[in-house]
MIKOL-84712 format. One record per residue: chain; x, y, z of N, C-alpha, C in turn; residue in three letters; residue number from 1. Coordinates in Angstrom, 2 decimals, padded with zeros to 5 digits. Atoms other than C-alpha are relative to their C-alpha. Example, Ala and Ser with C-alpha at 12.3 -4.5 7.8 and 13.67 -1.06 7.14 Angstrom:
2
<pt><kolvex>A</kolvex><n_c1>000.89</n_c1><n_c2>-001.19</n_c2><n_c3>000.00</n_c3><ca_c1>012.30</ca_c1><ca_c2>-004.50</ca_c2><ca_c3>007.80</ca_c3><c_c1>000.90</c_c1><c_c2>001.20</c_c2><c_c3>000.00</c_c3><voro>ala</voro><rose>1</rose></pt>
<pt><kolvex>A</kolvex><n_c1>-000.82</n_c1><n_c2>-001.19</n_c2><n_c3>-000.06</n_c3><ca_c1>013.67</ca_c1><ca_c2>-001.06</ca_c2><ca_c3>007.14</ca_c3><c_c1>-000.77</c_c1><c_c2>001.09</c_c2><c_c3>000.73</c_c3><voro>ser</voro><rose>2</rose></pt>
// end
This chain:
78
<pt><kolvex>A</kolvex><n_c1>000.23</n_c1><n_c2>-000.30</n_c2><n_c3>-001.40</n_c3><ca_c1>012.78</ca_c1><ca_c2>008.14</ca_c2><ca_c3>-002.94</ca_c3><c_c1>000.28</c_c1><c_c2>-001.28</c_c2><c_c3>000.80</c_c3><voro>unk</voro><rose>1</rose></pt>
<pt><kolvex>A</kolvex><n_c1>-000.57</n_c1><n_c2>001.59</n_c2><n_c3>-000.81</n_c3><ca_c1>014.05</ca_c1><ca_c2>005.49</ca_c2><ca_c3>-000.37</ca_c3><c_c1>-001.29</c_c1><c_c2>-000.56</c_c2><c_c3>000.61</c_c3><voro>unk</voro><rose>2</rose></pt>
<pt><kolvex>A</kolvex><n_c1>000.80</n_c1><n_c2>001.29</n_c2><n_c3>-000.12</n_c3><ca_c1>011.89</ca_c1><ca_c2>002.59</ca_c2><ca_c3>001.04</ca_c3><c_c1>-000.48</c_c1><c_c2>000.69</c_c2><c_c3>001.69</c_c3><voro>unk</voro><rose>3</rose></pt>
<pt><kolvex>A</kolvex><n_c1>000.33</n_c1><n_c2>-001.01</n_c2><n_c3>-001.36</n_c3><ca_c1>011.69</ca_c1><ca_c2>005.01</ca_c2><ca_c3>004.64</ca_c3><c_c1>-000.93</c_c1><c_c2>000.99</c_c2><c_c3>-000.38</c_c3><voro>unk</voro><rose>4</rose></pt>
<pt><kolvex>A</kolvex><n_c1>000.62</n_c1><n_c2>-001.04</n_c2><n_c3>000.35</n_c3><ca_c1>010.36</ca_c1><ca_c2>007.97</ca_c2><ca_c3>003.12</ca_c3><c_c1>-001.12</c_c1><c_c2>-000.21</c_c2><c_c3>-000.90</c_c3><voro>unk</voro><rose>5</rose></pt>
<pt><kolvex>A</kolvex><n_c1>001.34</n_c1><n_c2>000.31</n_c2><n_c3>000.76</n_c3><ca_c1>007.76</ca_c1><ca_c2>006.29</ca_c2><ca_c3>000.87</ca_c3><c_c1>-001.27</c_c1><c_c2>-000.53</c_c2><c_c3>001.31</c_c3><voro>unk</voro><rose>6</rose></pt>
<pt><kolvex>A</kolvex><n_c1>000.64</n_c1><n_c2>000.22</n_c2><n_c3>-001.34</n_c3><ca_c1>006.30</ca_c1><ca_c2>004.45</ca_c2><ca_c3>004.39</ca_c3><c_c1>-000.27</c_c1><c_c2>001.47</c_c2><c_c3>000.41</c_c3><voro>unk</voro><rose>7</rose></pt>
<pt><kolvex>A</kolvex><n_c1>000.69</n_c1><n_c2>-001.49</n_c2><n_c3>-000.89</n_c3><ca_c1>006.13</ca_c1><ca_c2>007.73</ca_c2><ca_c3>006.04</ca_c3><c_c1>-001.26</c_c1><c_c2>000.56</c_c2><c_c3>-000.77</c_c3><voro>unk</voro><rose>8</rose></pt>
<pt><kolvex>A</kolvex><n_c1>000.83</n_c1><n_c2>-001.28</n_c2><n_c3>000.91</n_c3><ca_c1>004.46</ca_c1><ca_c2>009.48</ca_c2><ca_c3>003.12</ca_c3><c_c1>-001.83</c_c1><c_c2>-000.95</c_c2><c_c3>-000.13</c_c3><voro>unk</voro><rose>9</rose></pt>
<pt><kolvex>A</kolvex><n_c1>001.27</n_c1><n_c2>000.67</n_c2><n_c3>-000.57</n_c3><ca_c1>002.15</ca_c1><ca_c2>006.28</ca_c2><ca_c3>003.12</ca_c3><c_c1>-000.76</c_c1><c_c2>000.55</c_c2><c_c3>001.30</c_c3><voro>unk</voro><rose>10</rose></pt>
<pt><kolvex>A</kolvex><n_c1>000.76</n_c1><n_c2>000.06</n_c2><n_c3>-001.15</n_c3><ca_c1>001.39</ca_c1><ca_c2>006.10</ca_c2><ca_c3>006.46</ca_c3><c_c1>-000.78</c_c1><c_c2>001.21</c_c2><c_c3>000.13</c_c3><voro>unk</voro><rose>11</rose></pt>
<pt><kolvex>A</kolvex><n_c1>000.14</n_c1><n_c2>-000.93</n_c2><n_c3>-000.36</n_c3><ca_c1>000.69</ca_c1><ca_c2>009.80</ca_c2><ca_c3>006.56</ca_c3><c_c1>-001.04</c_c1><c_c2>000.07</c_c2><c_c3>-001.31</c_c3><voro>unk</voro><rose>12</rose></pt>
<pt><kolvex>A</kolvex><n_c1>001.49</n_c1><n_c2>-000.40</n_c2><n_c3>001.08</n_c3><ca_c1>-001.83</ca_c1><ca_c2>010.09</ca_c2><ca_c3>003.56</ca_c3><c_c1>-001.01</c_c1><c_c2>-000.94</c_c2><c_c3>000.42</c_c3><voro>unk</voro><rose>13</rose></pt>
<pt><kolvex>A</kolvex><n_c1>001.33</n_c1><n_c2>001.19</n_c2><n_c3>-000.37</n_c3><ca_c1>-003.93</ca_c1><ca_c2>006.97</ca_c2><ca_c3>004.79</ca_c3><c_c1>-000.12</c_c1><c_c2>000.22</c_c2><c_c3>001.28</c_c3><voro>unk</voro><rose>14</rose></pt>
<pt><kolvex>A</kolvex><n_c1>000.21</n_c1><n_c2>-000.32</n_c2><n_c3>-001.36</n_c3><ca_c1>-003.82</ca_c1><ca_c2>008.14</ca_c2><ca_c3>008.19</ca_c3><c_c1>-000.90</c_c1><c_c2>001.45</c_c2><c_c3>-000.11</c_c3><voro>unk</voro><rose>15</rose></pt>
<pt><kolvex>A</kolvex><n_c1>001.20</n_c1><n_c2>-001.04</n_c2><n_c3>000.27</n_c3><ca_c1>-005.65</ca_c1><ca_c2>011.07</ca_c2><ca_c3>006.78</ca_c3><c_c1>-000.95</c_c1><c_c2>-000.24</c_c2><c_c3>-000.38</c_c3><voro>unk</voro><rose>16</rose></pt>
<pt><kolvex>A</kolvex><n_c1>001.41</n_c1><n_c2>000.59</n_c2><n_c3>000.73</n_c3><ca_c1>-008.64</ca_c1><ca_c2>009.36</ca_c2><ca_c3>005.19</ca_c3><c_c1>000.19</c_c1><c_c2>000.00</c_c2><c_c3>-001.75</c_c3><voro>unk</voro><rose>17</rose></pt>
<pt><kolvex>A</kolvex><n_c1>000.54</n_c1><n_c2>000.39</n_c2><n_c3>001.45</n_c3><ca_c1>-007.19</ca_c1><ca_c2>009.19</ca_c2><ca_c3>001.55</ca_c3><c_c1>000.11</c_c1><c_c2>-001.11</c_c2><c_c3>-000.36</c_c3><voro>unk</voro><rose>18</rose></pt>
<pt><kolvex>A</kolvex><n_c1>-000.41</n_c1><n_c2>001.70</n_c2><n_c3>000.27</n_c3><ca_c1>-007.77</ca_c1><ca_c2>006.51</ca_c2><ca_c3>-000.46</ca_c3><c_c1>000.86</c_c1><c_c2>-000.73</c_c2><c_c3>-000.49</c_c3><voro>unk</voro><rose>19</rose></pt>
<pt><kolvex>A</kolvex><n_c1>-001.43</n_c1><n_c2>000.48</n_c2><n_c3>000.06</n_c3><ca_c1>-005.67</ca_c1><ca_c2>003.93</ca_c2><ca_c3>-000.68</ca_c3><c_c1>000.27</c_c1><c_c2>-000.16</c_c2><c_c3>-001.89</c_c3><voro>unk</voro><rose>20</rose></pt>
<pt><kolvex>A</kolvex><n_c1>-000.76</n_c1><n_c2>-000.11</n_c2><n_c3>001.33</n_c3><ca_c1>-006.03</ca_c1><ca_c2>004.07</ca_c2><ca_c3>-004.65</ca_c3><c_c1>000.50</c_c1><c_c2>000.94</c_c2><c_c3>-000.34</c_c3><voro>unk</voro><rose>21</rose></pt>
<pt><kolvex>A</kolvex><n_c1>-000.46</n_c1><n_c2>-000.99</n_c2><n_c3>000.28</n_c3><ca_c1>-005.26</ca_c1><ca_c2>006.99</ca_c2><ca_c3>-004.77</ca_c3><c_c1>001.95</c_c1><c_c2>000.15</c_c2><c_c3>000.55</c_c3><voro>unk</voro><rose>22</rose></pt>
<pt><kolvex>A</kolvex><n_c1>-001.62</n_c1><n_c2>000.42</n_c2><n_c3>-000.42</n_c3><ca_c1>-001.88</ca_c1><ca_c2>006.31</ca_c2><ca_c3>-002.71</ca_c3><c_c1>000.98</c_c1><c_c2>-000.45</c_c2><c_c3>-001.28</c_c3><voro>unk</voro><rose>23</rose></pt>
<pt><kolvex>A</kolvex><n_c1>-000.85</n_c1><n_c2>001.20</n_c2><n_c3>000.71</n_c3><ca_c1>-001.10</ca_c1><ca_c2>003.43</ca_c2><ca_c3>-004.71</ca_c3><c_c1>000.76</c_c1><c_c2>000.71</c_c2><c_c3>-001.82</c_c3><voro>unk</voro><rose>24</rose></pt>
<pt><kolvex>A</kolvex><n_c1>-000.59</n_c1><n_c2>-000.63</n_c2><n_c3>001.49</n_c3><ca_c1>-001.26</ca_c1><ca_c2>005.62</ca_c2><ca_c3>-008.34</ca_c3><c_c1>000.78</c_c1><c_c2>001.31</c_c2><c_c3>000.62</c_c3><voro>unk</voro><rose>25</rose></pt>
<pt><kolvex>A</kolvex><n_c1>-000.66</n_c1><n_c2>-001.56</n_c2><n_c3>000.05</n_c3><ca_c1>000.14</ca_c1><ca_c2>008.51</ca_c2><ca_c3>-007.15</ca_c3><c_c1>001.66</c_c1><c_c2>-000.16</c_c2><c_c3>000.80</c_c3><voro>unk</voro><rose>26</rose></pt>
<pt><kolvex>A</kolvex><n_c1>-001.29</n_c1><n_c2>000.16</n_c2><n_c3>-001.06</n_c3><ca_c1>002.99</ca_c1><ca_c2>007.22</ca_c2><ca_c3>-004.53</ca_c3><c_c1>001.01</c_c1><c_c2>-001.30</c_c2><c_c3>-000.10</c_c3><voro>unk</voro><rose>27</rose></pt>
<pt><kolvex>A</kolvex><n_c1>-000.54</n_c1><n_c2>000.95</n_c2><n_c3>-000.28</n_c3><ca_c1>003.52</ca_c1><ca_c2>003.60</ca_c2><ca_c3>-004.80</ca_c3><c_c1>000.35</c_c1><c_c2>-000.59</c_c2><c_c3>-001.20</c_c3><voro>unk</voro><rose>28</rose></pt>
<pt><kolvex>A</kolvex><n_c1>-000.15</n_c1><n_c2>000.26</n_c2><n_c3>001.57</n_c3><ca_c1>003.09</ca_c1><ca_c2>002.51</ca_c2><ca_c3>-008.57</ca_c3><c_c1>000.96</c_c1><c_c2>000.82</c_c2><c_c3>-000.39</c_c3><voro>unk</voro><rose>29</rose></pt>
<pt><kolvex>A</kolvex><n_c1>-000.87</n_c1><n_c2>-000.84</n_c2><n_c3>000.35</n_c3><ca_c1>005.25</ca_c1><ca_c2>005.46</ca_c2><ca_c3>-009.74</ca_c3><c_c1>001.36</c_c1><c_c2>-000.42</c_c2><c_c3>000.78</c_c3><voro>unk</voro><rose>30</rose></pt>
<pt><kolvex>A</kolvex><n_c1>-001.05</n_c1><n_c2>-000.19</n_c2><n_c3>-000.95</n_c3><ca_c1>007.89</ca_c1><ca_c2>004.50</ca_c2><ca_c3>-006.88</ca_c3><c_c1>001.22</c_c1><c_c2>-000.73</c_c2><c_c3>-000.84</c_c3><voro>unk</voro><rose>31</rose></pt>
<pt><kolvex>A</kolvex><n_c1>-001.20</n_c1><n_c2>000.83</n_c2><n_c3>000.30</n_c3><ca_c1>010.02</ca_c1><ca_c2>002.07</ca_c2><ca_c3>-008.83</ca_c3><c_c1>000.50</c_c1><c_c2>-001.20</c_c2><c_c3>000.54</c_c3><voro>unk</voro><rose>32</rose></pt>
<pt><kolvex>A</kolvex><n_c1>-000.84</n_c1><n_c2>000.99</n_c2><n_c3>-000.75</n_c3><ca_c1>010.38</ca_c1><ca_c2>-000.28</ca_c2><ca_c3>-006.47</ca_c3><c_c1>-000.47</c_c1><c_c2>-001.46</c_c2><c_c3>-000.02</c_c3><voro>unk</voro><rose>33</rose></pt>
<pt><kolvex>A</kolvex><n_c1>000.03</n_c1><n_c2>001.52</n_c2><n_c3>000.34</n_c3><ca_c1>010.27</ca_c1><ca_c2>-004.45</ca_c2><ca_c3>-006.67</ca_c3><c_c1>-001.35</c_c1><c_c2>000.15</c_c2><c_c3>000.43</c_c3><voro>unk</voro><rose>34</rose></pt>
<pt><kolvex>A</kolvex><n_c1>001.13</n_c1><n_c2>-000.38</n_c2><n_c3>-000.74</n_c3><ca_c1>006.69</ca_c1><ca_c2>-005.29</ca_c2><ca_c3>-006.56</ca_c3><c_c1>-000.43</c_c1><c_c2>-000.71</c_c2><c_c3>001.39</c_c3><voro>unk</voro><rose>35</rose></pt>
<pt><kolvex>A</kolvex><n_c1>-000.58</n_c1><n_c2>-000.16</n_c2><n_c3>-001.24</n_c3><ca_c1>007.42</ca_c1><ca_c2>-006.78</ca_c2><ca_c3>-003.15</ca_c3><c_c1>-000.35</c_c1><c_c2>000.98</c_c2><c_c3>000.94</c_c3><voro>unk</voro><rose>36</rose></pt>
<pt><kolvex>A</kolvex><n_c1>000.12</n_c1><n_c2>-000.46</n_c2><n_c3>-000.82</n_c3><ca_c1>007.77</ca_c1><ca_c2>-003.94</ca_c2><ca_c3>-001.82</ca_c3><c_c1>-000.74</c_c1><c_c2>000.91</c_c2><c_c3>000.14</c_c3><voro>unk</voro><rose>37</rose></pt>
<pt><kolvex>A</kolvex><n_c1>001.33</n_c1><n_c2>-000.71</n_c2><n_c3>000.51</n_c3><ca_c1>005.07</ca_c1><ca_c2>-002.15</ca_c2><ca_c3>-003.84</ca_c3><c_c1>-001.03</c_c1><c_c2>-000.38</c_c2><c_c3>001.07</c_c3><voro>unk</voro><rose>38</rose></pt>
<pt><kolvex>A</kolvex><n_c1>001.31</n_c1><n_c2>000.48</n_c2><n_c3>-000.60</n_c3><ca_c1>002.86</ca_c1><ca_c2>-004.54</ca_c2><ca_c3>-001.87</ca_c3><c_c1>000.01</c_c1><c_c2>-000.02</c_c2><c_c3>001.32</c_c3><voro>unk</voro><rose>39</rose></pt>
<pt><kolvex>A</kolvex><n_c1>-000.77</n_c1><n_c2>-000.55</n_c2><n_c3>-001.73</n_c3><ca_c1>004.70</ca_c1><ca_c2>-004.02</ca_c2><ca_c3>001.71</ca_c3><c_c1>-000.55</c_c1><c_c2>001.61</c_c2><c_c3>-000.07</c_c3><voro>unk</voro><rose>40</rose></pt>
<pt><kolvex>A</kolvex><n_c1>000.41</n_c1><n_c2>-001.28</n_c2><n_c3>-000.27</n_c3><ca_c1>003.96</ca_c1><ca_c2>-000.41</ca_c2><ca_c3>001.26</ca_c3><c_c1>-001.89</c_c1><c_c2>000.10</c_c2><c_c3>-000.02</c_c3><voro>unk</voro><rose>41</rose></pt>
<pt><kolvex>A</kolvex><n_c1>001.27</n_c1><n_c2>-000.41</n_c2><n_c3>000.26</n_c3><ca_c1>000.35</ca_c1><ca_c2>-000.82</ca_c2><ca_c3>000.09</ca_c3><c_c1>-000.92</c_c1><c_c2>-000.68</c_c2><c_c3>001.34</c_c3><voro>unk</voro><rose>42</rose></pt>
<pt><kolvex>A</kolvex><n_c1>000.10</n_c1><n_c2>000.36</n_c2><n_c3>-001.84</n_c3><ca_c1>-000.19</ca_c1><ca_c2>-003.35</ca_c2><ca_c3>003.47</ca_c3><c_c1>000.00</c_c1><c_c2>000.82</c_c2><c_c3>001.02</c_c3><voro>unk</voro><rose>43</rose></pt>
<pt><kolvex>A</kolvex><n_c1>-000.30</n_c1><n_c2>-000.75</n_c2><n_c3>-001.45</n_c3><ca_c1>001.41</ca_c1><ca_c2>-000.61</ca_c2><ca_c3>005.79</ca_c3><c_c1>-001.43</c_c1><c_c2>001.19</c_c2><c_c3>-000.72</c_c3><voro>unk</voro><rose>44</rose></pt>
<pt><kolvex>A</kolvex><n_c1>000.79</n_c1><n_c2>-000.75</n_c2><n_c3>000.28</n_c3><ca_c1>-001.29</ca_c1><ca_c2>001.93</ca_c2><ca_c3>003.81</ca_c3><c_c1>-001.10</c_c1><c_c2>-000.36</c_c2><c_c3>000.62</c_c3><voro>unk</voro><rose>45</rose></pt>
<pt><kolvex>A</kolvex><n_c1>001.10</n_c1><n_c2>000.76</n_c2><n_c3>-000.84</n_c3><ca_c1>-004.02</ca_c1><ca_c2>-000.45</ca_c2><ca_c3>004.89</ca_c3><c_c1>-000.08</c_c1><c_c2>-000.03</c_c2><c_c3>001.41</c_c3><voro>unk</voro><rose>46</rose></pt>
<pt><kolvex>A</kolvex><n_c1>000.21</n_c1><n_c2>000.12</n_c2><n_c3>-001.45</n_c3><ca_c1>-003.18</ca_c1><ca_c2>-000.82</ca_c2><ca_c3>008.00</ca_c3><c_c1>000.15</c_c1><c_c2>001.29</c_c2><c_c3>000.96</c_c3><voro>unk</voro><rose>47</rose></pt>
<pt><kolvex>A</kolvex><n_c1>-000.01</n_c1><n_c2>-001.66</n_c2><n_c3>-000.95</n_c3><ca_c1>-002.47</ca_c1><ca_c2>002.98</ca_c2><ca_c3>008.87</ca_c3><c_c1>-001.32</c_c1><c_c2>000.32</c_c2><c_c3>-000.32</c_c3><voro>unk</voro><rose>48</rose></pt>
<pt><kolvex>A</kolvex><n_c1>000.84</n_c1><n_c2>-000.30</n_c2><n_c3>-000.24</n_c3><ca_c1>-005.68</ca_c1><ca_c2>003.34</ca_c2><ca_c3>007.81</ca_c3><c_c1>-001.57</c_c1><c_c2>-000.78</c_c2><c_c3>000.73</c_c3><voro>unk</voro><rose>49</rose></pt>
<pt><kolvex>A</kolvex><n_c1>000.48</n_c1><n_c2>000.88</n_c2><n_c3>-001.31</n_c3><ca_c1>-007.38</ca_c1><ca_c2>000.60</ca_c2><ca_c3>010.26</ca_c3><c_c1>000.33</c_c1><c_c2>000.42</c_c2><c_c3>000.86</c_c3><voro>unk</voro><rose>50</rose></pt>
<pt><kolvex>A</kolvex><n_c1>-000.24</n_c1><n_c2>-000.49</n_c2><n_c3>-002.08</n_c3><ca_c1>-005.65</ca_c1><ca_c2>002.28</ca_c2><ca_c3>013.40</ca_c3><c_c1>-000.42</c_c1><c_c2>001.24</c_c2><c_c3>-000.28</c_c3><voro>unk</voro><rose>51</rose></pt>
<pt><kolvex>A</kolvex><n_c1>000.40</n_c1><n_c2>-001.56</n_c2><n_c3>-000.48</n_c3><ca_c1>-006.68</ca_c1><ca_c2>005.77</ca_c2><ca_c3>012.33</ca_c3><c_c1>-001.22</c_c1><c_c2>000.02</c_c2><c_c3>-000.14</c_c3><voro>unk</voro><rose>52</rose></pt>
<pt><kolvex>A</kolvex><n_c1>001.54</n_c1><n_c2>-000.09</n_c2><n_c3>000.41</n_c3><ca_c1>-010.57</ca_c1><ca_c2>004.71</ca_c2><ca_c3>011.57</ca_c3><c_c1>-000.02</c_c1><c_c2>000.38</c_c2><c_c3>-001.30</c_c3><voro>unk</voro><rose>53</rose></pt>
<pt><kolvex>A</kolvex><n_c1>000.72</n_c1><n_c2>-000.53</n_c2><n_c3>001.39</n_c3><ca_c1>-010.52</ca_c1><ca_c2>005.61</ca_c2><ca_c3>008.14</ca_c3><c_c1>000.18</c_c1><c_c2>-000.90</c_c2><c_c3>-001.38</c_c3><voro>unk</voro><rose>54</rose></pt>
<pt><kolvex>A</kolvex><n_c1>-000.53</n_c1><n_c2>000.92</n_c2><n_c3>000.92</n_c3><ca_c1>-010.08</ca_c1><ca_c2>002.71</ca_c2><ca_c3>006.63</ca_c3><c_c1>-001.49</c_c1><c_c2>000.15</c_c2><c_c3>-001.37</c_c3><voro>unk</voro><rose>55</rose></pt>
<pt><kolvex>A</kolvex><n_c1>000.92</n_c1><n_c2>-000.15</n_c2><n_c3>001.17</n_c3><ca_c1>-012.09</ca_c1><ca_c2>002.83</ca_c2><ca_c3>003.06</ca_c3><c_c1>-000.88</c_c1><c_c2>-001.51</c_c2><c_c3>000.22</c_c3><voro>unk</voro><rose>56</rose></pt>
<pt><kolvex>A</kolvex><n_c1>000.96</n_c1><n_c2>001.19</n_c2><n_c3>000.00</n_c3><ca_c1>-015.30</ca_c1><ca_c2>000.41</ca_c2><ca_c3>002.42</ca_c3><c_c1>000.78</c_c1><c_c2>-000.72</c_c2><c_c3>-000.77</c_c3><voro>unk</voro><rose>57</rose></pt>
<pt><kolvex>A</kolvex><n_c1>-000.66</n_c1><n_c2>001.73</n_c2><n_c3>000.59</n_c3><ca_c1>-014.52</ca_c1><ca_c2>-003.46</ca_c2><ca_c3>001.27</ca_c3><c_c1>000.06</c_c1><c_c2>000.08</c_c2><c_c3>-001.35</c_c3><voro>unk</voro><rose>58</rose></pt>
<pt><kolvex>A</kolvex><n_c1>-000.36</n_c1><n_c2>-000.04</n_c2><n_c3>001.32</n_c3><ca_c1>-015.04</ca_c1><ca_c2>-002.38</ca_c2><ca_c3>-002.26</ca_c3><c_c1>000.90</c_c1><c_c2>000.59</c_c2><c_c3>-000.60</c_c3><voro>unk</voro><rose>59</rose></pt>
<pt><kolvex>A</kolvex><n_c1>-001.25</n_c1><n_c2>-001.16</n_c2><n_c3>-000.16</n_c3><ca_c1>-012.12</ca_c1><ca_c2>000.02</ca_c2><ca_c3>-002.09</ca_c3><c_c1>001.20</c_c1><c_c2>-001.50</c_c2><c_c3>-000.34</c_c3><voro>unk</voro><rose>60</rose></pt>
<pt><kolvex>A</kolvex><n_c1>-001.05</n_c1><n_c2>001.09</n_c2><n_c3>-000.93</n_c3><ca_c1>-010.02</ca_c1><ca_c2>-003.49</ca_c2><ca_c3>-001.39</ca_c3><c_c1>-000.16</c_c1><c_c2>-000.68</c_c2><c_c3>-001.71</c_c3><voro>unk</voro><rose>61</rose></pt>
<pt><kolvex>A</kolvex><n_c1>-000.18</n_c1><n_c2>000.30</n_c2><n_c3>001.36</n_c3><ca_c1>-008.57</ca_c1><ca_c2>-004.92</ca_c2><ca_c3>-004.77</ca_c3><c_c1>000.25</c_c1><c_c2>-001.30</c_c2><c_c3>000.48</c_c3><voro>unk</voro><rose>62</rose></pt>
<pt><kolvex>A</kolvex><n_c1>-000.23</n_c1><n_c2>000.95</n_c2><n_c3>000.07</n_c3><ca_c1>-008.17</ca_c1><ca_c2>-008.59</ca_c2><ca_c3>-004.95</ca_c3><c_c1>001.54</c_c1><c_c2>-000.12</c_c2><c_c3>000.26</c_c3><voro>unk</voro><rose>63</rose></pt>
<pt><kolvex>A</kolvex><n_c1>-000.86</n_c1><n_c2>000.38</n_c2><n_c3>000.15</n_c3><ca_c1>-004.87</ca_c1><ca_c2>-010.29</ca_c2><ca_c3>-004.02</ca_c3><c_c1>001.08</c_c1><c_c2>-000.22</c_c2><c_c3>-000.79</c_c3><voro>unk</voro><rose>64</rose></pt>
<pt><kolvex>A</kolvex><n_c1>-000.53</n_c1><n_c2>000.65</n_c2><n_c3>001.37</n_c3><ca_c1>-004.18</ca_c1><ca_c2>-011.68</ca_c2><ca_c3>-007.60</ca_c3><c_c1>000.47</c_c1><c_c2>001.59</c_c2><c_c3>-000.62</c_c3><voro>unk</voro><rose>65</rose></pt>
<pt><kolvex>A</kolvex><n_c1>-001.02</n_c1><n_c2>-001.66</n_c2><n_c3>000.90</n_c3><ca_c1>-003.62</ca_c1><ca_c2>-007.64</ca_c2><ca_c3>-008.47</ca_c3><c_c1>000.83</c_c1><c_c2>000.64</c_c2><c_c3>000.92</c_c3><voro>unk</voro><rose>66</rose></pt>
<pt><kolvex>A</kolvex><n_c1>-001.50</n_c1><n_c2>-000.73</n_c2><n_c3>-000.46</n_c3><ca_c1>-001.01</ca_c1><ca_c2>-006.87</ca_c2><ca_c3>-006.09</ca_c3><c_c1>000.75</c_c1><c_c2>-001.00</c_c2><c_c3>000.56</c_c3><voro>unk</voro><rose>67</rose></pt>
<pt><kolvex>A</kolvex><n_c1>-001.04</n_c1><n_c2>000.56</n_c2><n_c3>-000.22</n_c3><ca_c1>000.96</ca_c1><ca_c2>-009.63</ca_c2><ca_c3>-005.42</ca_c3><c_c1>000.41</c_c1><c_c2>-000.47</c_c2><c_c3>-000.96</c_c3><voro>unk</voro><rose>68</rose></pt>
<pt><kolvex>A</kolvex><n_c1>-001.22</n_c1><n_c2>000.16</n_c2><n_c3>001.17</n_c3><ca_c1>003.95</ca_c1><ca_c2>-011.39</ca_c2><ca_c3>-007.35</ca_c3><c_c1>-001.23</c_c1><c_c2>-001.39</c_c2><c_c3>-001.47</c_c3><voro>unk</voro><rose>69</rose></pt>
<pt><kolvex>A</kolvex><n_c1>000.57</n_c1><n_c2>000.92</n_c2><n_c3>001.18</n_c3><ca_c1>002.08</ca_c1><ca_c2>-014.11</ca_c2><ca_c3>-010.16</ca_c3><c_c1>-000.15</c_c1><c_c2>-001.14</c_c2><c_c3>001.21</c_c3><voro>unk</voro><rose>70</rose></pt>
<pt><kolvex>A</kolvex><n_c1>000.29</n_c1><n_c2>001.29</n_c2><n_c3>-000.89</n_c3><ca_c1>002.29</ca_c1><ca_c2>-016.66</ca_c2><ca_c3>-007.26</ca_c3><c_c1>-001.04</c_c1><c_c2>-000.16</c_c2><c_c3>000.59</c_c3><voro>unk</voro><rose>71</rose></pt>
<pt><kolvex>A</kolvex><n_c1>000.91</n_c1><n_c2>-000.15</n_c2><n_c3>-001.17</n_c3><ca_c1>-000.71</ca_c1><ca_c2>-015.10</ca_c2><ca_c3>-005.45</ca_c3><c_c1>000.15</c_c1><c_c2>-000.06</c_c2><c_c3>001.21</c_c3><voro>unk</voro><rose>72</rose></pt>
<pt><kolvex>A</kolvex><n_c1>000.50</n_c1><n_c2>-000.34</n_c2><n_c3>-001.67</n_c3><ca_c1>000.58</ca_c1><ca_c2>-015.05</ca_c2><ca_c3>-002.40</ca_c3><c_c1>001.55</c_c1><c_c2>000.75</c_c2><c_c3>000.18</c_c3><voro>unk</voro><rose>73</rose></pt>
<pt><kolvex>A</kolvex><n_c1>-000.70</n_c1><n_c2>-001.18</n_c2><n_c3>-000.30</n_c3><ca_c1>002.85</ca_c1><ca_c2>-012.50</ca_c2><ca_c3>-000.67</ca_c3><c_c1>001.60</c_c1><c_c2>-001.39</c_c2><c_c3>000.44</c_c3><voro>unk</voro><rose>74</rose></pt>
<pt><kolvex>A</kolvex><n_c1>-001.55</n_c1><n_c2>000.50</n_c2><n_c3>-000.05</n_c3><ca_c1>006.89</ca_c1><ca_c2>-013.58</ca_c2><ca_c3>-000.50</ca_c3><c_c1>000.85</c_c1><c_c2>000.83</c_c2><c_c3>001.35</c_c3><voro>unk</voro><rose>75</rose></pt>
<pt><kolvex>A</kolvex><n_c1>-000.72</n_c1><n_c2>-000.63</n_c2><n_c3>-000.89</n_c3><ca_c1>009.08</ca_c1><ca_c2>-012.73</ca_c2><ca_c3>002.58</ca_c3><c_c1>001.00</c_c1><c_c2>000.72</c_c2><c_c3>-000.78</c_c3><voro>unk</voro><rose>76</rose></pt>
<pt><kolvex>A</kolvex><n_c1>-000.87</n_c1><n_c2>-000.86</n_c2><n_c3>000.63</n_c3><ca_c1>011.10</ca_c1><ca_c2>-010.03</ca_c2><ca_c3>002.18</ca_c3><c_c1>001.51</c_c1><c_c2>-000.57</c_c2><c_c3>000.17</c_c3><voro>unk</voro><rose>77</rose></pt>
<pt><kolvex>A</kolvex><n_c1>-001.41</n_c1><n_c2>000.05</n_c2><n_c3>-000.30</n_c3><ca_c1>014.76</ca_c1><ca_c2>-010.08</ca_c2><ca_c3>002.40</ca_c3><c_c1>000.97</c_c1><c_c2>-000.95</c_c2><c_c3>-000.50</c_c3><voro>unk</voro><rose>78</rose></pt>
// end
């Protein structure tokens, strides 16, 4: 599925109140894609669900060290 249509499908399940692990195994992990952009998608999940109020409690929220590259910290894209 292209790098457009996974965002949408994000934005649109976390803009409903699900959770974002549930995203992540079901939409974003499965997706195939660099984990980069695994972690770009799982950001825009977060943050669609901060503007729609439904963002999940702080324990919902996985540490850094498990979704970014081994460096711990997030890499510009492109």
């Amino acid at each position: 599925m292209p790098f457009v249509r996974l965002r949408e499908t994000v934005a649109m399940r976390a803009s409903s109140g699900e959770p974002l692990d549930a995203i992540e195994d079901e939409v974003i992990e499965p997706s195939g894609l660099p984990e980069e952009q695994k972690a770009a998608l799982w950001l825009y999940g977060w943050a669609s669900q901060q503007r729609s109020g439904q963002a999940a409690p702080a324990r919902g929220v996985r540490p850094a060290s498990a979704r970014w590259p081994a460096s711990g910290a997030p890499r510009a894209l492109g």
